[in-house]
FIPAMAR-984212 format. One record per residue (C-alpha): residue number from 1; residue in one letter; x negated, y, z. Coordinates in pm, 1 decimal. Example, Ala and Ser with C-alpha at 12.3 -4.5 7.8 and 13.67 -1.06 7.14 Angstrom:
# residues 2
R resi resn       px       py       pz
R    1    A  -1230.0   -450.0    780.0
R    2    S  -1367.0   -106.0    714.0
***
This chain:
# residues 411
R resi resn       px       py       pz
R    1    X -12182.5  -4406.2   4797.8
R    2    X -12021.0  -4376.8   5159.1
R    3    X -11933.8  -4005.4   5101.8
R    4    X -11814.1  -4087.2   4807.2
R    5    X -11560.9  -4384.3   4955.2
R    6    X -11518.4  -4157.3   5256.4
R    7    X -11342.5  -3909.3   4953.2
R    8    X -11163.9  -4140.1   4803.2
R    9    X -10985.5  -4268.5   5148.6
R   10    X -10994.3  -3930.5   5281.3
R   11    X -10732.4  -3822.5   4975.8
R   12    X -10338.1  -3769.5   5104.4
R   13    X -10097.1  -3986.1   4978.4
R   14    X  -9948.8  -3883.6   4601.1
R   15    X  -9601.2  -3802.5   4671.7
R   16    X  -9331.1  -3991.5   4496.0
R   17    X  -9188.8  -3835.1   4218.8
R   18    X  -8873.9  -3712.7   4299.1
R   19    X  -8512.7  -3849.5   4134.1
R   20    X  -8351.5  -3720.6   3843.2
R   21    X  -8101.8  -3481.6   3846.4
R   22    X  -7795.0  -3579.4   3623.9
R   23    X  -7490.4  -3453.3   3424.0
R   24    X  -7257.6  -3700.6   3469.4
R   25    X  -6980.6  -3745.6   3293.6
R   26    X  -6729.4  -3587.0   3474.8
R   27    X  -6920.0  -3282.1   3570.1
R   28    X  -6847.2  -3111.2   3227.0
R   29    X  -6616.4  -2812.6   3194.5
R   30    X  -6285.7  -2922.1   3091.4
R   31    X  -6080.6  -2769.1   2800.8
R   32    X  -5778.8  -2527.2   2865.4
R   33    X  -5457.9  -2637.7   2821.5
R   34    X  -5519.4  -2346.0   2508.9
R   35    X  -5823.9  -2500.2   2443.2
R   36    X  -5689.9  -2831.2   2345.3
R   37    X  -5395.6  -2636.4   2166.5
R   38    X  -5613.2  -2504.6   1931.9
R   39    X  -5766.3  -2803.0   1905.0
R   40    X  -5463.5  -3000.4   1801.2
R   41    X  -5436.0  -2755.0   1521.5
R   42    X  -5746.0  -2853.6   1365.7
R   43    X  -5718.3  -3198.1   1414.5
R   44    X  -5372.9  -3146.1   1182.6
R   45    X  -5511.9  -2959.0    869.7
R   46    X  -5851.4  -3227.2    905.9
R   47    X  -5596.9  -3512.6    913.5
R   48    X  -5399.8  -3348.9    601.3
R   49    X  -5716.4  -3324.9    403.8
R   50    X  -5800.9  -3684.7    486.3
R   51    X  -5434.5  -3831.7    395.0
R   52    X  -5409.9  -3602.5    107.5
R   53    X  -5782.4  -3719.5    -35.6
R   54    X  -5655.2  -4016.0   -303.2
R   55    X  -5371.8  -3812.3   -470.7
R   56    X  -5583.4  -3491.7   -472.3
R   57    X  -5856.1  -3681.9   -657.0
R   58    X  -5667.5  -3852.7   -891.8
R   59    X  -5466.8  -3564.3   -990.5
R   60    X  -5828.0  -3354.6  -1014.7
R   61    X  -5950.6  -3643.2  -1216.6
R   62    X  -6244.3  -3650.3   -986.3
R   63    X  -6495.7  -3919.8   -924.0
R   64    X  -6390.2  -4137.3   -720.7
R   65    X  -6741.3  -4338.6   -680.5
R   66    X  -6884.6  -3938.4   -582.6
R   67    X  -6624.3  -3829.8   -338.5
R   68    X  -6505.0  -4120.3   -130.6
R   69    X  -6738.3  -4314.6     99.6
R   70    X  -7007.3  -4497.2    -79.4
R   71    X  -7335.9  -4713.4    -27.0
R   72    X  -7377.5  -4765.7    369.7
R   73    X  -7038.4  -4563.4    453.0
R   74    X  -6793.3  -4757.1    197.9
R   75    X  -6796.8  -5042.0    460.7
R   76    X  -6803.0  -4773.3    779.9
R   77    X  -6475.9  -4505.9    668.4
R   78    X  -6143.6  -4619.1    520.2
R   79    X  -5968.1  -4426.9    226.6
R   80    X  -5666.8  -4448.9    389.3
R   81    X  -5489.4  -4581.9    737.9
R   82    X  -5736.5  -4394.6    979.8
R   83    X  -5588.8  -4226.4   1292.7
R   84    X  -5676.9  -3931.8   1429.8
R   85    X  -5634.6  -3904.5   1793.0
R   86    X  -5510.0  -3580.4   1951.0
R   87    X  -5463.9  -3671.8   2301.1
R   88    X  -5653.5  -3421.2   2547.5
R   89    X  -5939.3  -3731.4   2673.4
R   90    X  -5973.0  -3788.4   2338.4
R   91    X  -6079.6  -3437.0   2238.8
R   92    X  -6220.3  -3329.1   2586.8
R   93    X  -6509.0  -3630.3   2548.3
R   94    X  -6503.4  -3618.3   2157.1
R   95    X  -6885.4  -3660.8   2234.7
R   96    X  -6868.5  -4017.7   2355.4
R   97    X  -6677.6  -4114.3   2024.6
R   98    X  -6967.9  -3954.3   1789.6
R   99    X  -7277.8  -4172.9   1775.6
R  100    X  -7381.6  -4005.5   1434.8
R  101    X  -7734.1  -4134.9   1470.3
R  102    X  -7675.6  -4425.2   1605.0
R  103    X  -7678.0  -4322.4   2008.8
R  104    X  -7393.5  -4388.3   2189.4
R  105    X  -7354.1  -4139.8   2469.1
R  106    X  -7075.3  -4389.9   2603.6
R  107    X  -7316.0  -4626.9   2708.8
R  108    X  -7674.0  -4446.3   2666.3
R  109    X  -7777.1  -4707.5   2428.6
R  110    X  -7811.0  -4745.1   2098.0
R  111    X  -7597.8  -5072.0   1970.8
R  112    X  -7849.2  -5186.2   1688.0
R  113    X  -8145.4  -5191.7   1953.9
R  114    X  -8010.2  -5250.2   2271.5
R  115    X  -8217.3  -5152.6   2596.6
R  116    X  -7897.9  -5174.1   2807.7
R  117    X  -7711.9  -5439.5   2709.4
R  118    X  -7351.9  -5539.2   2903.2
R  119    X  -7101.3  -5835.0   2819.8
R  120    X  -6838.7  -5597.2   2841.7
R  121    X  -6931.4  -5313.2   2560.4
R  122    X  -6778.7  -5475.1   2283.9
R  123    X  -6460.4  -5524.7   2435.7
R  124    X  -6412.6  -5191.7   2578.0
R  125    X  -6489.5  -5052.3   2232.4
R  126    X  -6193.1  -5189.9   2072.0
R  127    X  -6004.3  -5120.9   2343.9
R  128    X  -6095.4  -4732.0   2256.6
R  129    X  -6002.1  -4770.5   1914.4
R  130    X  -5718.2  -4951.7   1939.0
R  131    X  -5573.2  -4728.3   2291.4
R  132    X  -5816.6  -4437.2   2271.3
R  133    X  -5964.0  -4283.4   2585.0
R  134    X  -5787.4  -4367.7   2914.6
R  135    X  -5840.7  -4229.7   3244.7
R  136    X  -5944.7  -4593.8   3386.3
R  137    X  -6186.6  -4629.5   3072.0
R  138    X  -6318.5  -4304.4   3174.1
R  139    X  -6332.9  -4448.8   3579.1
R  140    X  -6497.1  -4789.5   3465.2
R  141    X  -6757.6  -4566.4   3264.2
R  142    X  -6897.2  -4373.9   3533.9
R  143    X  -6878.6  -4651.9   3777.9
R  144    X  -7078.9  -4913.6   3511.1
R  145    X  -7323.2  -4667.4   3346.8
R  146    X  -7586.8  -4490.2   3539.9
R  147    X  -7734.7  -4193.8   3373.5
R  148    X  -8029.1  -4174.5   3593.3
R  149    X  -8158.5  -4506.2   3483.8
R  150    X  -8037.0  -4497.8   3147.7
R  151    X  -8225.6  -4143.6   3081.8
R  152    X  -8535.9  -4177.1   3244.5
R  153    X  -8745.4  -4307.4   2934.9
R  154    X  -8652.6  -4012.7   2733.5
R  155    X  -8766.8  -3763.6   2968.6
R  156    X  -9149.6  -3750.6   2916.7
R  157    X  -9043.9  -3737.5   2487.5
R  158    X  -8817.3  -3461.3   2569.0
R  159    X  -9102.1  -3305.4   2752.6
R  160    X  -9307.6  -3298.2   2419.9
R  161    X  -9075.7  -3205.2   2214.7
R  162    X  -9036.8  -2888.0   2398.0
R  163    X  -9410.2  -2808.2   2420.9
R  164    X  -9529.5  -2518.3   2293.8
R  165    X  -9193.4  -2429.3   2188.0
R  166    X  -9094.3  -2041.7   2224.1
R  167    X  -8821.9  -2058.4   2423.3
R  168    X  -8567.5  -1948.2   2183.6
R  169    X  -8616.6  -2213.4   2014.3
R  170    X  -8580.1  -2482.0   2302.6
R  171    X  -8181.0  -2690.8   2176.4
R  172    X  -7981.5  -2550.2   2443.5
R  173    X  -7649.2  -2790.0   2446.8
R  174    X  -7327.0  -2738.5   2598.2
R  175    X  -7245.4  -2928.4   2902.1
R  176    X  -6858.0  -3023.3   2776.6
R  177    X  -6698.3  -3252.5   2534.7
R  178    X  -6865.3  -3526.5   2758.1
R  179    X  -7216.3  -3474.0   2722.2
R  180    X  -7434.9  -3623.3   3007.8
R  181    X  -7808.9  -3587.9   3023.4
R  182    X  -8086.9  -3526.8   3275.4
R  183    X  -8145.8  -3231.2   3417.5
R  184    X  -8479.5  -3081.1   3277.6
R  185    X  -8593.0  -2693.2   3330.1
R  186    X  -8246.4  -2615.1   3377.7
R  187    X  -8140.9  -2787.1   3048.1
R  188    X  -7990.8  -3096.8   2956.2
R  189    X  -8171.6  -3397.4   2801.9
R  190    X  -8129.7  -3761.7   2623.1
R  191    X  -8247.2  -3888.7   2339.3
R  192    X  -7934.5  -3677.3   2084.7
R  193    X  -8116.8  -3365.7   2232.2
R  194    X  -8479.6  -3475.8   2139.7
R  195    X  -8332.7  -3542.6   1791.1
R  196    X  -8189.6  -3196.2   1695.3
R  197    X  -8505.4  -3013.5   1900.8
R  198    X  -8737.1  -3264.9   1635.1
R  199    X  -8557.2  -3088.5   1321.9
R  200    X  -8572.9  -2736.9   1519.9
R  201    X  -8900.8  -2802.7   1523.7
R  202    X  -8910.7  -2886.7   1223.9
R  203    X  -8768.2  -2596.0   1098.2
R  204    X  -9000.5  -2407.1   1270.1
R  205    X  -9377.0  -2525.9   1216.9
R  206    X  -9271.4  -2533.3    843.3
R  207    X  -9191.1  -2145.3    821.3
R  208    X  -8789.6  -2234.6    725.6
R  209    X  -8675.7  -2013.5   1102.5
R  210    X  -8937.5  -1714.2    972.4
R  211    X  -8776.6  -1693.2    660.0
R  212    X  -8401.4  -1674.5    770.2
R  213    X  -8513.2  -1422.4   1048.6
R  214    X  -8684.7  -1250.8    718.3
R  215    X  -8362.0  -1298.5    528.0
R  216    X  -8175.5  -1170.5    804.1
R  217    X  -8351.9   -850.2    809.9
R  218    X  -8321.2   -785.6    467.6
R  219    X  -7964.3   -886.2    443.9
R  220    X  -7808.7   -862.5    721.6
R  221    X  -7696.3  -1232.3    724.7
R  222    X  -7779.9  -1580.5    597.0
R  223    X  -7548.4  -1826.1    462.8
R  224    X  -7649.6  -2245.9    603.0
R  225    X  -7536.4  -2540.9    417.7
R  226    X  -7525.2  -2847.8    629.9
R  227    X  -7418.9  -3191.7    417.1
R  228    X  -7314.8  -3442.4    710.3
R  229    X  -7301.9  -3264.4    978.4
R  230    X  -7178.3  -3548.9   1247.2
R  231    X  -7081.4  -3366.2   1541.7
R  232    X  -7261.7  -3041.6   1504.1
R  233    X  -7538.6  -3010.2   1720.2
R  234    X  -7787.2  -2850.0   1442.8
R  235    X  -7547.8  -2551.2   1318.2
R  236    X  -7462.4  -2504.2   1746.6
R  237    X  -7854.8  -2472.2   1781.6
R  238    X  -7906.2  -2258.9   1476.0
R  239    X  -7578.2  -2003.4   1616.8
R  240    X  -7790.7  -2037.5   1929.4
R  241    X  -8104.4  -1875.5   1728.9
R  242    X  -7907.1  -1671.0   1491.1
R  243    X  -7598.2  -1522.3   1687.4
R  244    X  -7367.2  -1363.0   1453.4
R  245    X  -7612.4  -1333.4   1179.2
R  246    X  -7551.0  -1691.2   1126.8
R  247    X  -7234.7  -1761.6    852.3
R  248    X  -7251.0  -2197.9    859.8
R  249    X  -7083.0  -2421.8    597.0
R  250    X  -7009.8  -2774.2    690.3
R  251    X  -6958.4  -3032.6    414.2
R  252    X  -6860.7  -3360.5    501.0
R  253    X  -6608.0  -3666.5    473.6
R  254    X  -6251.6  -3514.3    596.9
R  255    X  -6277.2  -3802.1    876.7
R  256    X  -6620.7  -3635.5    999.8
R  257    X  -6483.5  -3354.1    999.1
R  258    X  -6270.7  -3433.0   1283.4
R  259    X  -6580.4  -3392.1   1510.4
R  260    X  -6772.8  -3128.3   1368.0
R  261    X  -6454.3  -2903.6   1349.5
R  262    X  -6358.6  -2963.0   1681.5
R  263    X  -6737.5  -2899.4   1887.8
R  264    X  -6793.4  -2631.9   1661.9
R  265    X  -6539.0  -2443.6   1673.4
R  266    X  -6410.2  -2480.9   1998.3
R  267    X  -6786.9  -2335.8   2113.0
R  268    X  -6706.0  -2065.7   1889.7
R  269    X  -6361.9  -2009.7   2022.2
R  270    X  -6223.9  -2032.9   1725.8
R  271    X  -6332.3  -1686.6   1586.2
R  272    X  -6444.6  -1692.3   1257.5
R  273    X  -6373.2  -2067.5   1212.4
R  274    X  -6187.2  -2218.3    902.0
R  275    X  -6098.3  -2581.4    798.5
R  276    X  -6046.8  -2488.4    429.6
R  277    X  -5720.8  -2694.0    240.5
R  278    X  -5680.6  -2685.1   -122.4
R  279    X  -5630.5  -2403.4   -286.2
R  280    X  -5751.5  -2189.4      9.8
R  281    X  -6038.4  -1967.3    -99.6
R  282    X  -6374.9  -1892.6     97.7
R  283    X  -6309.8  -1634.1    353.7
R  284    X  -6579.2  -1280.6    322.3
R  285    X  -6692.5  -1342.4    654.1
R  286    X  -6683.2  -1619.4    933.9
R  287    X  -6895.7  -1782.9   1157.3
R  288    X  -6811.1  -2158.3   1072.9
R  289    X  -6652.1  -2317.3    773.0
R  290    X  -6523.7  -2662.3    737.3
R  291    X  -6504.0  -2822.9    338.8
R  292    X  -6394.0  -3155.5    269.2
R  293    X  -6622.4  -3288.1     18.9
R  294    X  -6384.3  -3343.9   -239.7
R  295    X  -6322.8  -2937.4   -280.7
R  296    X  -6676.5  -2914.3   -367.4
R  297    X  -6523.2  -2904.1   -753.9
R  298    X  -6261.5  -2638.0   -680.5
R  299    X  -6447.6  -2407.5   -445.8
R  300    X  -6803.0  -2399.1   -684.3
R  301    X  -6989.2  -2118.6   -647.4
R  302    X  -6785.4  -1949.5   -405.9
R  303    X  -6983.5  -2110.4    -97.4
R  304    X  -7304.5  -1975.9   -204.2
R  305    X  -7500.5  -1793.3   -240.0
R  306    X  -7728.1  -2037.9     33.1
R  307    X  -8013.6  -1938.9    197.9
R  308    X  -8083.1  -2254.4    324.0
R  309    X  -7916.1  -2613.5    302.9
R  310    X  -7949.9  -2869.0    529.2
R  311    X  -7980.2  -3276.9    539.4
R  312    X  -8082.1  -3518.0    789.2
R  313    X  -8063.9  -3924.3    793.4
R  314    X  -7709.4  -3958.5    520.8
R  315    X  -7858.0  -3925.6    177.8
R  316    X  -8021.6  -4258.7    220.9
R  317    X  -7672.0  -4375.0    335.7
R  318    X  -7539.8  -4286.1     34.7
R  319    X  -7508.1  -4411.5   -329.4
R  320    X  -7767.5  -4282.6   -578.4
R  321    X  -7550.5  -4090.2   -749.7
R  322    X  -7378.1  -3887.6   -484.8
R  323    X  -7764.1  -3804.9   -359.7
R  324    X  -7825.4  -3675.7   -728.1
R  325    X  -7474.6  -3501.1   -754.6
R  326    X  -7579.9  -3311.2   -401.8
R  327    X  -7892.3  -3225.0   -519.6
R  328    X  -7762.5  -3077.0   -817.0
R  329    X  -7499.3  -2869.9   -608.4
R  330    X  -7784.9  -2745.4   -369.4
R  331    X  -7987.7  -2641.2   -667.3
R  332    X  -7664.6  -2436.4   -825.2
R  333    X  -7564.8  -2252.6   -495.2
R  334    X  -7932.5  -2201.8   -336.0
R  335    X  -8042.9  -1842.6   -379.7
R  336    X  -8387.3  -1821.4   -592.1
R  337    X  -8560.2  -1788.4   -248.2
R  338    X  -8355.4  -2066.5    -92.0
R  339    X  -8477.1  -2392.3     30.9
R  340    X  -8336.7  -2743.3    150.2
R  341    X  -8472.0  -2851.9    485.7
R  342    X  -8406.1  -3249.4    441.4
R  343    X  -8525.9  -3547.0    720.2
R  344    X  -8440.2  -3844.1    529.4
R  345    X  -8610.2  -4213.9    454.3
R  346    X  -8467.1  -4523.2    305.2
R  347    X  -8521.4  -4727.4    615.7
R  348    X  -8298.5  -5000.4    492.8
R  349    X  -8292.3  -5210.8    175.4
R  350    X  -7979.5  -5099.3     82.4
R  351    X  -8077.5  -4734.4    143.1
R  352    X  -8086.1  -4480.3   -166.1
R  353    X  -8445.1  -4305.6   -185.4
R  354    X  -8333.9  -4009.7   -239.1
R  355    X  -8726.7  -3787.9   -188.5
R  356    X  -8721.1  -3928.5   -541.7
R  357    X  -8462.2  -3792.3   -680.6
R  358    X  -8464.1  -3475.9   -470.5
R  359    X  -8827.3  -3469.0   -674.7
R  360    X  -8671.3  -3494.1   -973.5
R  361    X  -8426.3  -3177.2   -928.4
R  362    X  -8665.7  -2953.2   -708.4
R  363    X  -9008.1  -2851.3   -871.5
R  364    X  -9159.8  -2724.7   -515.0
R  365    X  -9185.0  -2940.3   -233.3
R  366    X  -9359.2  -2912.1    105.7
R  367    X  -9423.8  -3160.1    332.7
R  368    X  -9359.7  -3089.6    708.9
R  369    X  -9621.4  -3144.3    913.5
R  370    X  -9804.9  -2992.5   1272.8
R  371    X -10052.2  -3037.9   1549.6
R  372    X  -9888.5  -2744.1   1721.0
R  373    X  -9518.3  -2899.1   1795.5
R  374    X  -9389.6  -3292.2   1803.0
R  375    X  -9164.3  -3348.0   1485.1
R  376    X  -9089.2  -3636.0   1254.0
R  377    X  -9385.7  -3558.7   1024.3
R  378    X  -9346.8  -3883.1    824.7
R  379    X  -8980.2  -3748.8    694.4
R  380    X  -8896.6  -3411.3    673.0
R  381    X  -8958.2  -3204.2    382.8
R  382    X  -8893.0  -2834.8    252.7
R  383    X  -8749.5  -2820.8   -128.1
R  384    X  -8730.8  -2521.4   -333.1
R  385    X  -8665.8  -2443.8   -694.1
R  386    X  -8917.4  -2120.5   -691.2
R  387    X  -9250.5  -2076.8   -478.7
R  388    X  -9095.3  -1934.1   -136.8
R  389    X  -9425.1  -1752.0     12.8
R  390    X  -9260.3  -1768.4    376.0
R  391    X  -9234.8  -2120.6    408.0
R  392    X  -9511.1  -2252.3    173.5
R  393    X  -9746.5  -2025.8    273.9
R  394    X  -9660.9  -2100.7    615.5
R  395    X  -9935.6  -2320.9    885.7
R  396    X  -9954.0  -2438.4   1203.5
R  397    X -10260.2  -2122.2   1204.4
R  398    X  -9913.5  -1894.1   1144.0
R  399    X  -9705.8  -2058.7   1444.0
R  400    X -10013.7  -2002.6   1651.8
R  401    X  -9958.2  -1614.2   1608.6
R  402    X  -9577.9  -1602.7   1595.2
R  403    X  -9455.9  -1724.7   1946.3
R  404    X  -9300.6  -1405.5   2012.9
R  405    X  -8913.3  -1412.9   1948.0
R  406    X  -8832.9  -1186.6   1603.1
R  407    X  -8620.5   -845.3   1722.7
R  408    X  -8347.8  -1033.0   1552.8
R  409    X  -8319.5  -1356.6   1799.8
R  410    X  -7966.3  -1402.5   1876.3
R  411    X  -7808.9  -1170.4   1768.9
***
């Protein structure tokens, strides 16, 4: 007993843990004069598509009910009247403006379920929208919000969503547009991060990475179709896999395409980057393309064909019958061995289940799942319209044996 108190006392003090290391907000890289140029220039052809929308339509004789804002994002997006802001804050912290799933990197908080809540956040968010970004708004943010008490809960769930991760895989993001995070193995981290690593991960325990590194050997290239893209953070990690064997198409509302276009293809430096108009045809080669959703009709078949498509957290937001008319368009421009990687759950009363109908138009589905990497196993599945060996074949016993990064990686 004594020696064994004598250990216990004996034992050196455990060291406290030492602080965080941040990325503030102003510790970004700061576009170029150029930079926000070419900027400018997209933000004019995104704003034409979005003012243009309602005569386009009706003159098309489209659906209105399919191609304008419905279910959850009627009441979020106006048809008409929105601005689009082109000063250089504006554009150089497009990140804080973008809280796609519901994260505001402004404040490091979510607004439906605050952890952080301040009298003053309401107030200074209208004063955004109505004024846009303002040096002193900028100021009063880094004096009011500290990122390394903010971030320090999402540190240990970034930690596992990284484990046993090859490390081309790990979401590597950008540190500009605003982004702020903690400093983790040299790489940035809050709780947008953990999100896009979950559906990386996703991606990658359910055999959907193999195949496109299988698809790019055969071919040369593979085509990704991404339906709501927000700001862009999955098609920045999958260029980060892929390299120039990745060709991305981004479909989404012309107002989201404001952000996408803008993170995108400023990361790309514009090469290979399109915001298509009407009438403009698919380019035979580029590295990111921008489609309103209401040229869906004209451009058919011309964006495929798709090797994979990709969906996470709008269907549900949307009205039953856009979910069914996207489902049908995936099915159309899918190549027989392409698949639809989709995270989606009606979380909300008002929210379309669209798994059902999804089941409805795809006879294969797999359900992702693993023991090997952290993912959102309870709503992310793999749909197919033939049996695609390389994904539903694919096991945790498979990612075991296949850490190794594909000749391929990056290129």
């Amino acid at each position: 007993m004594f020696s064994a108190l004598k250990r216990a006392f004996g034992r050196p003090p455990i060291a406290p843990k030492p602080p965080l290391r941040v990325h503030g907000l102003r510790d970004g890289y700061r576009l170029s004069a150029e930079q926000h140029a070419y900027c400018v220039t997209l933000v004019d052809r995104v704003e034409r598509l979005y003012r243009d929308a309602p005569a386009y339509v009706d003159s098309r004789g489209l659906d209105r009910a399919l191609v304008f804002p419905g279910n959850e994002w009627a009441g979020i997006i106006p048809v008409e009247g929105l601005a689009f802001r082109r000063t250089y804050n504006d554009i150089n912290f497009v990140r804080l403006m973008a809280p796609f799933a519901g994260y505001y990197l402004m404040f490091l908080d979510r607004l439906d379920v605050r952890h952080f809540a301040e009298p003053w956040n309401d107030a200074f968010l209208a004063d955004i929208g109505q004024h846009g970004l303002r040096e002193d708004l900028i100021d009063r943010l880094v004096e009011r919000v500290d990122p390394a008490e903010r971030l320090a809960g999402c540190v240990e769930e970034y930690r596992q969503h990284i484990r046993n991760v090859p490390k081309q895989y790990v979401v590597r993001t950008p540190r500009m547009f605003g982004e702020i995070g903690v400093e983790v193995d040299g790489l940035l981290a809050n709780p947008d991060v953990t999100l896009c690593q979950s559906r990386i991960n996703g991606m990658l325990c359910s055999g959907v990475l193999d195949k496109l590194h299988a698809d790019v050997a055969r071919r040369g290239r593979v085509r990704v179709l991404e339906i709501g893209a927000g700001f862009g953070p999955l098609g920045q990690a999958l260029k980060n896999i892929f390299g120039d064997s990745l060709e991305y198409v981004v479909v989404d509302l012309p107002s989201i395409l404001y952000y996408s276009g803008i993170y995108l293809a400023t990361l790309a430096n514009g090469e290979g980057c399109h915001v298509l108009l009407p009438g403009e045809k698919v380019p035979d080669r580029f590295k990111f393309l921008f489609v309103a959703n209401y040229l869906l009709d004209e451009l058919g078949d011309s964006l495929g064909p798709i090797d994979l498509a990709l969906n996470a957290m709008s269907f549900p937001e949307m009205s039953p019958e856009q979910v069914r008319y996207y489902a049908e368009l995936l099915k159309r421009l899918l190549r027989t061995d392409g698949v639809v990687f989709d995270e989606n759950a009606a979380l909300k009363p008002h929210h379309t289940d669209s798994k059902a109908i999804f089941a409805e138009v795809f006879p294969y589905r797999k359900v992702v799942t693993s023991d090997v990497v952290v993912t959102k196993n309870w709503c992310q599945d793999v749909w197919a319209s033939s049996y695609v060996g390389d994904v539903f074949d694919y096991s945790d016993a498979t990612l075991r044996t296949s850490r190794e990064p594909p000749p391929d990686a990056g290129r």
